[in-house]
Residue, then its C-alpha position, 0 to 999 in steps of 0.5 A: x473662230x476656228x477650231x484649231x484656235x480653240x483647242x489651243x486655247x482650251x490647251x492654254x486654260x487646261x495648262x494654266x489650271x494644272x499649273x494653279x492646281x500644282x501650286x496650291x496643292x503644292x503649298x498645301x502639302x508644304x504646310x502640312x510638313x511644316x509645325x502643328x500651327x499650321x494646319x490653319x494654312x494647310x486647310x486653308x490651301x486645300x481650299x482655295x485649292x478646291x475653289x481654283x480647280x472648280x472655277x478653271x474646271x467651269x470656264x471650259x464647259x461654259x465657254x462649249x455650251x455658250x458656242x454651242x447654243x450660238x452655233x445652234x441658234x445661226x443653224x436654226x435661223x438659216x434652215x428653220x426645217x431642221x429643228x428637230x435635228x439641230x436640238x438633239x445634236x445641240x442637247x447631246x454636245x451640252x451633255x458632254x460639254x457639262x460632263x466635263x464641268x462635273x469632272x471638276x466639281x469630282x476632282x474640287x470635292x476630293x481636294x475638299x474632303x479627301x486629301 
């Protein structure tokens, strides 16, 4: 797979996340104007707002990091001497790969407990 096609995918999933986040929130803050018995809904919009922005924010890193060791693998079977090289450059483009998940456990535990 190229890497423009996957950079336009992960532009479609980070638009699509942003969309489902806007929306749930949206809803959220809709039911919050509303009268006092719908706190139940607006809580309840906050998190499921929580649980959308984890799960479109995991997809991503997930997606790397399964490219990645797969990547890493191919390289290791076709020059087994560079080992050593491949596993630091792999280890350190999972680490930023998963920073990006822990972006989203931030932003699903600020939607959680703060707003």
């Amino acid at each position: 797979m190229k890497a423009g096609t996957i950079a336009r995918r992960g532009f479609v999933v980070a638009l699509a996340a942003a969309g489902l986040w806007l929306a749930a929130t949206g809803v959220a803050g809709a039911q919050q104007a509303a009268a006092a018995d719908n706190d139940f809904t607006a809580s309840s919009m906050k998190y499921l707002a929580a649980a959308i922005s984890m799960a479109v924010g995991a997809i991503g890193p997930g997606i790397g990091i399964g490219l990645l060791g797969g990547k890493a693998m191919e390289a290791l079977g076709r020059n087994p001497e560079a080992a050593g090289a491949i596993q630091t450059n792999m280890i350190l483009a999972i680490a930023f790969a998963e920073a990006i998940g822990i972006y989203a456990l931030v932003v699903a535990i600020l939607i959680g407990f703060v707003f």
